[in-house]
Each structure stands twice: as structure tokens, then as C-alpha cells.
BATORMI-262525 format. One record per residue (C-alpha): x, y, z. Coordinates in steps of 0.001 Angstrom, whole numbers, plus 500000, padded with zeros to 6 digits. Example, Ala and Ser with C-alpha at 12.3 -4.5 7.8 and 13.67 -1.06 7.14 Angstrom:
+--------+--------+--------+
!     c1 !     c2 !     c3 !
+--------+--------+--------+
! 512300 ! 495500 ! 507800 !
! 513670 ! 498940 ! 507140 !
+--------+--------+--------+
This chain:
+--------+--------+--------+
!     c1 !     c2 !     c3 !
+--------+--------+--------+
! 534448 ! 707825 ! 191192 !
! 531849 ! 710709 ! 190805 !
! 529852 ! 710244 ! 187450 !
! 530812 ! 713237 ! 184957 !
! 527240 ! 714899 ! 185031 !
! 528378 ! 717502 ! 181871 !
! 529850 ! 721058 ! 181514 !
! 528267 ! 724227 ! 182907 !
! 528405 ! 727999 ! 181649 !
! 531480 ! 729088 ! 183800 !
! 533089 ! 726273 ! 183364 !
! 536550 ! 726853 ! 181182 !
! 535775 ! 723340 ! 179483 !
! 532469 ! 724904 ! 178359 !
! 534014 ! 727832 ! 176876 !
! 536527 ! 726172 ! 175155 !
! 534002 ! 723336 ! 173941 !
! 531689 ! 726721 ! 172701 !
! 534511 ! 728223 ! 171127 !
! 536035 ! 725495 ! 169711 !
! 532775 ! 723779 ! 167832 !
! 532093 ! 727482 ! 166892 !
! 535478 ! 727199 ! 164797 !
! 534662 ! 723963 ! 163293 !
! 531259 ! 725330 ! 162568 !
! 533322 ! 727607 ! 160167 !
! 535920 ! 725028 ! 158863 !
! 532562 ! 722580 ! 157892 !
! 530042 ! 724801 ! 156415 !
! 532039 ! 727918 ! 154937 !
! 533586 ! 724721 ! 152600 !
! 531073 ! 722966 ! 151924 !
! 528539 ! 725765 ! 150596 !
! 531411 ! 727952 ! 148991 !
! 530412 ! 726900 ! 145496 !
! 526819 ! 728065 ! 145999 !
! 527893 ! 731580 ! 145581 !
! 529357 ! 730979 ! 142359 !
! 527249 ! 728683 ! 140716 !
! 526239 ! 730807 ! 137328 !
! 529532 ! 731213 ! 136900 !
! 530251 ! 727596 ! 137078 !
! 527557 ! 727103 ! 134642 !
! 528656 ! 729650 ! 132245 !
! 532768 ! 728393 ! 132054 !
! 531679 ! 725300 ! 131779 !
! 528546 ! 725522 ! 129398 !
! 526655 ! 723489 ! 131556 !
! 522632 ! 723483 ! 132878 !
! 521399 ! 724954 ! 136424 !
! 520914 ! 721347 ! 137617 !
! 524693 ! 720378 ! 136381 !
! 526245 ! 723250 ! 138338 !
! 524258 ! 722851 ! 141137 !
! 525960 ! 719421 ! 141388 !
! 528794 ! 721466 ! 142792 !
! 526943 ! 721740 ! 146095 !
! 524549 ! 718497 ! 145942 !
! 527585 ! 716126 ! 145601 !
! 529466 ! 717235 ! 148483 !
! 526024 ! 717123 ! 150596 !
! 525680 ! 713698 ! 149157 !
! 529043 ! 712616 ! 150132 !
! 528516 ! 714147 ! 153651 !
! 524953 ! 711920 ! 154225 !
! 526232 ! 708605 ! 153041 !
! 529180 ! 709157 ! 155510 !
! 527877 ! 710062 ! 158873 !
! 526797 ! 706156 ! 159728 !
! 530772 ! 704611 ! 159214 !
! 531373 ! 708413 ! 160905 !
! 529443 ! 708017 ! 164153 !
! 531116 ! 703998 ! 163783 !
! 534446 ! 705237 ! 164112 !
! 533618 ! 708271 ! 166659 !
! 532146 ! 705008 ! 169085 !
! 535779 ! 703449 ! 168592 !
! 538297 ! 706023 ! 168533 !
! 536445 ! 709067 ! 170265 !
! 534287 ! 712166 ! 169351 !
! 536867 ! 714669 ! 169199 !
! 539844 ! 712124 ! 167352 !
! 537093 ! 711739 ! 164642 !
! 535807 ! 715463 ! 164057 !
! 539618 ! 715899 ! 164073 !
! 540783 ! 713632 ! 161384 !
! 537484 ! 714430 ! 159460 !
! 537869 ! 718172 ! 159419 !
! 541717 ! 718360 ! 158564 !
! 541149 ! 715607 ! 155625 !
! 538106 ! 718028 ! 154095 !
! 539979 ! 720975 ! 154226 !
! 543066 ! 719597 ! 152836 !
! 540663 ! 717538 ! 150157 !
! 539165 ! 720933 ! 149342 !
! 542401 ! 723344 ! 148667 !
! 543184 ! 720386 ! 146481 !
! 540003 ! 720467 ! 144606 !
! 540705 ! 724309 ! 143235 !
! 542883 ! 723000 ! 141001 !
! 540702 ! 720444 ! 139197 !
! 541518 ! 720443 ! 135354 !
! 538104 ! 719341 ! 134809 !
! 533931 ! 719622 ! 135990 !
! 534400 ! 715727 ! 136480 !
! 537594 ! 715971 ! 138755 !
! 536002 ! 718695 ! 140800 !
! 532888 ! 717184 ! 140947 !
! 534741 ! 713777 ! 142261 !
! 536647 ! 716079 ! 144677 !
! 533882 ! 717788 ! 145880 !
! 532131 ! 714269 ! 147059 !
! 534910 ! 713025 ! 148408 !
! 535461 ! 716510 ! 150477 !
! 531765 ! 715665 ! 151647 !
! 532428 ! 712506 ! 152653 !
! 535428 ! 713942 ! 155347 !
! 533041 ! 716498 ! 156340 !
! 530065 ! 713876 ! 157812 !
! 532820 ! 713521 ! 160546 !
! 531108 ! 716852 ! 162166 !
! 527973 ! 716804 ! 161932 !
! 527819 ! 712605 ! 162328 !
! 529406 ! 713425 ! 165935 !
! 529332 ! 717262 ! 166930 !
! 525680 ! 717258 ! 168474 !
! 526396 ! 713722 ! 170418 !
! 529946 ! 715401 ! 171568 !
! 528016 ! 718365 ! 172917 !
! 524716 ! 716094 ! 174831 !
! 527520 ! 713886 ! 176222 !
! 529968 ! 717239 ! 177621 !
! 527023 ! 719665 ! 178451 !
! 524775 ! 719498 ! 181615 !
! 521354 ! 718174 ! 180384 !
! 519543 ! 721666 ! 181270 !
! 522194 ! 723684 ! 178989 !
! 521852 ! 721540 ! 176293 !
! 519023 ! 722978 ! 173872 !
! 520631 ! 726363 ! 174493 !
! 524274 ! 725180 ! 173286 !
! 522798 ! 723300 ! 170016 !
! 520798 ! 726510 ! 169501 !
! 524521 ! 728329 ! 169999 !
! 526146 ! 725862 ! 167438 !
! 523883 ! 726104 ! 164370 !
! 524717 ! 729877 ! 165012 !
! 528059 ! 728923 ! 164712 !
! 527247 ! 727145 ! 161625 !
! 525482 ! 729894 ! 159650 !
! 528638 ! 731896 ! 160194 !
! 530666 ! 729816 ! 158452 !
! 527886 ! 728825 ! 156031 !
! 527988 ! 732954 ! 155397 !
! 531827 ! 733643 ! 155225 !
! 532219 ! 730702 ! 152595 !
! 529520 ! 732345 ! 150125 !
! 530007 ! 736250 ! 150736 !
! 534238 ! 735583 ! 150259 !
! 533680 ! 732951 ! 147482 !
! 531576 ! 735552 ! 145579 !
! 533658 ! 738961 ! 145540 !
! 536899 ! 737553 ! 145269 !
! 535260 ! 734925 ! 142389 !
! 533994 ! 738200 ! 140259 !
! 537413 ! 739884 ! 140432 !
! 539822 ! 736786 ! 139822 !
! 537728 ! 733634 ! 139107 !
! 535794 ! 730982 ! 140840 !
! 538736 ! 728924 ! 141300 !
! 540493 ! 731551 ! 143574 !
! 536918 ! 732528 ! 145363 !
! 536466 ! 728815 ! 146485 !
! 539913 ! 728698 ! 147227 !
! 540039 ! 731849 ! 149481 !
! 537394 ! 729725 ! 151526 !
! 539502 ! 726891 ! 151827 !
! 542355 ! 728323 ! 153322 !
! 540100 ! 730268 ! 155767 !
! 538915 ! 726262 ! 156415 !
! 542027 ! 725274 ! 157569 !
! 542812 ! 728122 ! 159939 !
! 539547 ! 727253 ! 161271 !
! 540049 ! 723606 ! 161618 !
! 543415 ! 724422 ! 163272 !
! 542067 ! 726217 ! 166100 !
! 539561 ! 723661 ! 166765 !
! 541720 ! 720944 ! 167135 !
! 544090 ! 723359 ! 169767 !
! 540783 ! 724400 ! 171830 !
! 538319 ! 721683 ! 171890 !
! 538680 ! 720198 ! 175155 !
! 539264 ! 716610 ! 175921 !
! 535479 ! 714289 ! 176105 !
! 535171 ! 713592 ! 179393 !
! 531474 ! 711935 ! 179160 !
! 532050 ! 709693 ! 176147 !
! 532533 ! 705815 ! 177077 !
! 534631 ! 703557 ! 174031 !
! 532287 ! 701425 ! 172440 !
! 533327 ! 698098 ! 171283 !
! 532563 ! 699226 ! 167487 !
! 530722 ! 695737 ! 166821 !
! 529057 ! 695717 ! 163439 !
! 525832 ! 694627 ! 165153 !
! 525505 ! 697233 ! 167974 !
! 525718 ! 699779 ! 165285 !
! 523176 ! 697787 ! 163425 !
! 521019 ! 697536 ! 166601 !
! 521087 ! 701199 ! 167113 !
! 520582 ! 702370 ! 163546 !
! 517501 ! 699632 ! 163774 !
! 516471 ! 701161 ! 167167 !
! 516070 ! 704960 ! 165814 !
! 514794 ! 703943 ! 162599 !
! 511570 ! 702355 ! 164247 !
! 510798 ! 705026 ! 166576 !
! 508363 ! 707488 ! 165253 !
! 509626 ! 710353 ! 166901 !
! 513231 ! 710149 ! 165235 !
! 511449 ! 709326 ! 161703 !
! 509222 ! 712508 ! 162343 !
! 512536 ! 714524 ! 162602 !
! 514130 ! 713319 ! 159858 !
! 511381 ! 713799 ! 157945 !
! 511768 ! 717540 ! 159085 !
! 515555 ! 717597 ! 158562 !
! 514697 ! 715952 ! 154604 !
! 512290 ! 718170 ! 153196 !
! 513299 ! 721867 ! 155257 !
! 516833 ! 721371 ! 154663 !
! 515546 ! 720380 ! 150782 !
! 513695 ! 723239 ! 150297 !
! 515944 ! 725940 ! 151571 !
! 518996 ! 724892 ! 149551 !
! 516940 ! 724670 ! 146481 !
! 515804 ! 728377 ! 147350 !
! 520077 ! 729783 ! 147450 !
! 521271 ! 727452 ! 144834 !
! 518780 ! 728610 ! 141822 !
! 517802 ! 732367 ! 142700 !
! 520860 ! 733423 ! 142286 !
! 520530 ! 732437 ! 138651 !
! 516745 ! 734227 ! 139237 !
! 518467 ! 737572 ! 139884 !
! 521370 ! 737656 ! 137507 !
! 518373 ! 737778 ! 134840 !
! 515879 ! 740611 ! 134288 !
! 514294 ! 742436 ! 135690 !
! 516903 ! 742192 ! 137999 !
! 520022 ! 742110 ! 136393 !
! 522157 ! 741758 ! 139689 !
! 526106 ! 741320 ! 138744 !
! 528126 ! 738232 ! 141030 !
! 529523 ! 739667 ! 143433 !
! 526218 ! 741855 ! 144282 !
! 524567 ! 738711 ! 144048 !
! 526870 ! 737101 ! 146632 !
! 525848 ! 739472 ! 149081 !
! 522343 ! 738084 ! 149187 !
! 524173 ! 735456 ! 151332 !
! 523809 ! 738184 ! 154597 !
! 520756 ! 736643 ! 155175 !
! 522281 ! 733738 ! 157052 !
! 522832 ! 736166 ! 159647 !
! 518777 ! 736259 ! 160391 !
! 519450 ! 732178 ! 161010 !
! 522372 ! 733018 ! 163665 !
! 520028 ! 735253 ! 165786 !
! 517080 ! 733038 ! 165200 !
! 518489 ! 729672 ! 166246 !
! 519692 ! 730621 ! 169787 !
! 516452 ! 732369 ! 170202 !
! 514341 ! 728921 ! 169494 !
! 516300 ! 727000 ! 171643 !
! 515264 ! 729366 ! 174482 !
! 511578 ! 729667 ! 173719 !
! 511717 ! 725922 ! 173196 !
! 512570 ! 725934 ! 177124 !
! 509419 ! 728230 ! 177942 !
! 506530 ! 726883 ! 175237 !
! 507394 ! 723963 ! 174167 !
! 509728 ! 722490 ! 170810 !
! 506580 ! 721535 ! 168615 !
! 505180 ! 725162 ! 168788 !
! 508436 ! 726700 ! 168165 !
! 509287 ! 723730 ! 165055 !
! 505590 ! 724815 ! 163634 !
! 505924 ! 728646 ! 163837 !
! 509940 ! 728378 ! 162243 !
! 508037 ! 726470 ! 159083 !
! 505111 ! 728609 ! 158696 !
! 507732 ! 731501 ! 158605 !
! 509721 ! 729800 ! 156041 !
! 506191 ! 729379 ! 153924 !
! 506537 ! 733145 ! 154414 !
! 509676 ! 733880 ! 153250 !
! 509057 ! 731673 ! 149949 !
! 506594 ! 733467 ! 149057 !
! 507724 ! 736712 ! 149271 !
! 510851 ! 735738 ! 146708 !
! 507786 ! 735662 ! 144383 !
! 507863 ! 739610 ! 143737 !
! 509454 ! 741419 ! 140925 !
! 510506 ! 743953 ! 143555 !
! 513964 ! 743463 ! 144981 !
! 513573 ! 744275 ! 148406 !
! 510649 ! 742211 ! 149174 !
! 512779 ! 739354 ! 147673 !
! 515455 ! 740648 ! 150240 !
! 512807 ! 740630 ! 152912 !
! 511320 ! 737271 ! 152138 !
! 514992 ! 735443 ! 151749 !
! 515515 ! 736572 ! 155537 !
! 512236 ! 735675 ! 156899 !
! 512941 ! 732124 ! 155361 !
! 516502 ! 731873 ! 156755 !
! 515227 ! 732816 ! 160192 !
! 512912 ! 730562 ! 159907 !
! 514589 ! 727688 ! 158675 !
! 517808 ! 727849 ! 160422 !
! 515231 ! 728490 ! 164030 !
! 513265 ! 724623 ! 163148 !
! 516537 ! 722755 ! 162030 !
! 518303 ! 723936 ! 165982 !
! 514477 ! 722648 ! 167190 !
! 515034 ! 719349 ! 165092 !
! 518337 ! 718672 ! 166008 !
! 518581 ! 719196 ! 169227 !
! 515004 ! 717434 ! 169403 !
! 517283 ! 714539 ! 167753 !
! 519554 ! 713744 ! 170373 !
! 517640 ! 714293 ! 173344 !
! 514699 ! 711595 ! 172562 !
! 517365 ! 709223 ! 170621 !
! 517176 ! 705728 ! 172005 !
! 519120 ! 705047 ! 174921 !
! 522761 ! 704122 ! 174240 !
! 521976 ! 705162 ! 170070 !
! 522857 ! 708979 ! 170170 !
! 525524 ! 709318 ! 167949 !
! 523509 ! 707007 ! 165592 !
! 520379 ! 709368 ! 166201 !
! 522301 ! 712432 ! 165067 !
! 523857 ! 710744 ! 162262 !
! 520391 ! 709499 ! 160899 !
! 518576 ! 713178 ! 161574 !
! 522123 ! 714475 ! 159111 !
! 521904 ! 711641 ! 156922 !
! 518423 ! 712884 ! 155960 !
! 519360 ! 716298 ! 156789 !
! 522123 ! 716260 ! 153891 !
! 519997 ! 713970 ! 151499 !
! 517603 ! 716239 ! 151416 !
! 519993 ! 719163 ! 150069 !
! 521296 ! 716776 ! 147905 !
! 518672 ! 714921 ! 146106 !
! 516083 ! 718339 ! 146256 !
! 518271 ! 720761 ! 145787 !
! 519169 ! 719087 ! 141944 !
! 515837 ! 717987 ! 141296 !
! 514344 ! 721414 ! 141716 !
! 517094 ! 723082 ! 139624 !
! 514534 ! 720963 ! 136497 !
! 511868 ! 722926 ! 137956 !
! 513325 ! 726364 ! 137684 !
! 514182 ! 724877 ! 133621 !
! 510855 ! 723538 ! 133321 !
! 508070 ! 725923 ! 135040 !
! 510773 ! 729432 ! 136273 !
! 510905 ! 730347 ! 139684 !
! 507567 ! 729610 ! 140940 !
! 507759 ! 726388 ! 140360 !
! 510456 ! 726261 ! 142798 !
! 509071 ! 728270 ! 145161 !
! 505706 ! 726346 ! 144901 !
! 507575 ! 723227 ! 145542 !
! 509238 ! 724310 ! 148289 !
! 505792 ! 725606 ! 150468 !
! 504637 ! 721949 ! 149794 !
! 507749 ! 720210 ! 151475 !
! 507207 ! 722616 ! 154300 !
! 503519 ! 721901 ! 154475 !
! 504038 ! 718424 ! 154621 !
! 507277 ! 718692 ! 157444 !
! 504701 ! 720775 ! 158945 !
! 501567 ! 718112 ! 158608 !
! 504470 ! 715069 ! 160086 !
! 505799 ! 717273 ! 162339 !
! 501786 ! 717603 ! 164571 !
! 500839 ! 714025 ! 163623 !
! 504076 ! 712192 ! 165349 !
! 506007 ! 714910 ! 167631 !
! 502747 ! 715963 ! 169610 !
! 503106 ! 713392 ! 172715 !
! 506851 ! 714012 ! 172109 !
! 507501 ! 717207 ! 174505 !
! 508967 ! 715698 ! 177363 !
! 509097 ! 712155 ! 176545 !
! 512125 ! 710060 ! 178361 !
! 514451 ! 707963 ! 176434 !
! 513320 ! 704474 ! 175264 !
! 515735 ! 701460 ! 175607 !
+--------+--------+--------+
């Protein structure tokens, strides 16, 4: 039997797997950032700090990183595309619910436990697509699916916001959830079928063995260390300016506000377009050049002028959105042999921490020092992604698997 050497463009499978992770992009990330948009007005119903609202967003990351390990466990024993399945129907379903929350506390709870059925994507979708694409495609088609994702990270925020400032929050966050499950729908119709994946046996020690494997290589620590601190920064940056510009001298109203959130479209042009200079110069240089750009674009939200703020929040998103494709496809590719799926789940594990644990602690610095103590924090988590990222990933380019 002829060894299944992956998917090509032209190929209907690849289409169809495009396609349908493009849809599940949407069902994953318009849901789980939907609150971000309407976080002041979270605060303000329910008299509560920055920080507290912000919990919104940093609970559902949370519950998303602490479940992509027993995620990428059950993908190894039931299948890729069984598990994104099950985990993308549960969110959305977990997430309609959640709009109807009596309470901050019962939304809050919700809002982890939607997390928690969302790790099912991320845990698996990048280890689906380097087991069902040719090897040569593959940086282009991760680049392809973070574009994917910033679309649906987009529709959840610029929907949650309008229809939030002319009904309520509730409605605005559920508007995105039923949008979720159409989404989720058609990716469980059009995915196509794994073809590369082999069953694991799901023992609790060849998980352990392959968590243990990507946690000592200093490659895969590097990139998680990217994942951690970028992914930290730039949620810090959407969840608390929003609260920057509802204030003088800016005075923006919500759903004005929410269309700051068009900036994600700068991340869906700029993460196919690393993946292909990746190919010609190199991941490192590409990585480097996407951080100093988001150093760029955090400084620029310093002005009092609002379209330099405008300018700086899309130089940041390109930038950002162009070094997490770089990282995660990075991920993947130099994983361990056999320890992919565990690889991806680690690089989202941190990737999700990060916006968790960051994006709340830095809501105490926008109390404590205003807004450029946020924005001074985040330039020194890119610095120092940026100082990890040359000390360990520089003999990386190129570098075959390790057993």
C-alpha cells in the first residue's frame, strides 16, 4: 500500500480541508474573543474593575490552555477531525447558553468551561493540517489558517460591538454565537476525512513521553516562549484600550469603538505573506522583523492623536498575527518525532496562558500607571521573545526532527 505522502493545491481534499478549517477558524475565535468588544460595558452593568471584566476573555483563554494536553490525548485515540468535531459543537452550544447567565459568576464559569471545548482546535488543527498537507505546502497552509483565524477573531468583535450598543451585551455576544454554530456546522459537512493520521494507543505514558520530549528541547521552549509573551502582549493591547478611548481626549462611543477591531484584517494579509517569505529568507528573520513591528505598533498607541493610534494598532496586528503563523508553524515542523500533536498543544498551551495570565495582570497596570504602563510592558515582553527567539532558534532553520 502506497504511503499517503499529504494533500496538494488541486487536490479537492485540499480545498475542502482549506475551506473547512477556514470555517472552524470562525466558529473558534469569533466566540472566544466576542466579549473583548464589549468589555466597558461589562464593567459598567456590573460595577466591576478593568481587570474583573477583562476576566471575560482571560477565563475562556485559560480554560482553552489547560485543555489542549487531555485534547491532543483524545485526538491520538479517537481521531483529529472526531475531536475538533465534538470540541467545536460543545463550545458553541456552551456559549449560546452562556448569554443567559443571571450572574458575572455564572458567565464567568460558562465562559471557562466554553474555553475548555474550544482547546479541541487549536490542541489538534495545526497537527491535522502537517499530517494531510504535502510537507512543501505546509508553512503556506498554516500561514492560510491563522488568516482564517483573524476573520473570525474580527466578525466576533465588530458584530458583538454594534449590535451590543443598540440592544445590550447579552444579545451582541449572542449574535456571535449563533454565527458560531453555522460555522461549526459547515466544518463538520466539509472537512475531509484524515487520511495521514495513525490511532495511537492513548497510553498515559506515551503522552507523558512526548509532553517530556518537547518540553526538553530548546527549540520548542524557544517557541513557546514566543507564543507566551506575543500572544500576552497583544491581548493586553485590545482588551484595555478600548477602555483608553472611551475616555478623553477621545471620547469614542461602543460601537465606534468596536470598529477598531478592523485591524485584524492587517493580521489576515500579513500571516500568509510570512509564511511565504519564511520559504525565501528564512523563519528567524521573518519571527524578528514581525516583533520589531509589533514594538512599532505599541508605540504608536502612545499618541493623543487618533489616527496614529489607528496606524500603530495595525502595524502591531500585522505584526503579531505575521510571528505567531512563523511560531506555529515553526511548532510542528521541528516537534519531536512521533510528539506533534503534543508540540502544538504545548506552543497553545503557552500561547493561551499567555492571554490569560497577561492580559489580567496588565489590566492593574492600566489602574496603576494609565496606558503607558501597558504599552511599556508590552515592548518588554516583545524584547525579550525577541532576545529568546536569536539565542535558541538560530541553528533552528532547517533542522530535522529529533527522536
Amino acid at each position: 500500500m502506497e504511503r499517503f505522502s499529504g494533500h496538494a493545491p488541486g487536490d479537492a481534499a485540499y480545498r475542502r480541508l482549506v475551506i473547512g478549517l477556514f470555517f472552524a477558524g470562525i466558529a473558534t475565535f469569533a466566540q472566544l474573543y466576542s466579549p473583548q468588544a464589549v468589555l466597558p460595558l461589562i464593567a459598567e452593568e456590573f460595577a466591576v474593575t478593568p481587570a474583573t471584566a477583562a476576566l471575560a476573555v482571560s477565563l475562556c483563554t485559560l480554560g482553552l490552555a489547560l485543555a489542549v494536553i487531555p485534547w491532543s490525548r483524545a485526538a491520538d485515540r479517537i481521531g483529529r477531525l472526531p475531536a475538533m468535531t465534538i470540541g467545536i459543537l460543545a463550545a458553541t452550544s456552551v456559549g449560546i447558553l452562556a448569554t443567559f447567565a443571571p450572574t458575572l459568576e455564572v458567565f464567568l464559569i460558562a465562559r471557562f468551561i466554553e474555553g475548555a471545548a474550544l482547546g479541541a482546535m487549536p490542541a489538534i488543527a495545526l497537527a491535522y493540517l502537517s499530517e494531510e498537507v504535502d510537507a512543501t505546502h505546509a508553512v503556506r497552509v498554516a500561514g492560510s489558517y491563522i488568516a482564517g483565524t483573524t476573520v473570525g477573531g474580527l466578525a466576533g468583535r465588530i458584530i458583538a460591538g454594534p449590535v451590543s450598543d443598540a440592544a445590550s451585551w447579552r444579545i451582541g455576544v449572542l449574535a456571535v454565537a449563533l454565527l458560531c454554530l453555522i460555522s461549526a456546522a459547515l466544518f463538520a459537512r466539509i472537512a475531509p476525512p484524515a487520511r495521514g493520521f495513525t490511532h495511537g494507543r492513548g497510553q498515559t505514558d506515551g503522552l507523558l513521553r512526548k509532553v517530556l520530549a518537547s518540553l526538553r528541547s530548546p527549540i520548542q521552549l524557544a517557541l513557546y516562549a514566543q507564543a507566551f509573551l506575543l500572544m500576552g502582549g497583544f491581548v493586553a493591547i485590545y482588551n484595555y484600550l478600548g477602555f483608553v478611548l472611551i475616555a478623553p481626549p477621545f471620547s469614542l462611543p461602543p460601537w465606534e469603538m468596536s470598529l477598531l477591531f478592523l485591524a485584524y484584517l492587517a493580521g489576515s494579509v500579513s500571516s500568509p505573506q510570512a509564511g511565504a517569505l519564511a520559504s525565501r529568507w528564512g523563519r528567524l528573520p521573518v519571527l524578528i522583523g514581525s516583533t520589531a513591528a509589533m514594538v512599532a505598533g505599541v508605540l504608536l498607541t502612545l499618541s493623543s492623536w487618533l489616527p496614529l493610534v489607528l496606524v500603530g494598532l495595525l502595524v502591531l496586528t500585522a505584526g503579531f498575527f505575521a510571528a505567531h503563523a512563523i511560531a506555529s508553524g515553526w511548532t510542528p515542523a521541528s516537534a519531536p518525532r512521533g510528539a506533534t500533536a503534543q508540540a502544538s498543544s504545548l506552543y497553545y498551551l503557552a500561547y493561551y496562558g499567555g492571554s490569560s495570565l497577561l492580559g489580567w495582570l496588565l489590566g492593574f497596570a492600566l489602574v496603576g500607571l494609565g496606558w503607558p504602563g501597558v504599552a511599556g510592558s508590552v515592548v518588554a515582553m516583545c524584547l525579550l521573545a525577541a532576545g529568546i527567539a536569536v539565542l535558541f532558534l538560530r541553528r533552528a532553520e532547517g533542522l530535522p526532527r529529533t527522536s
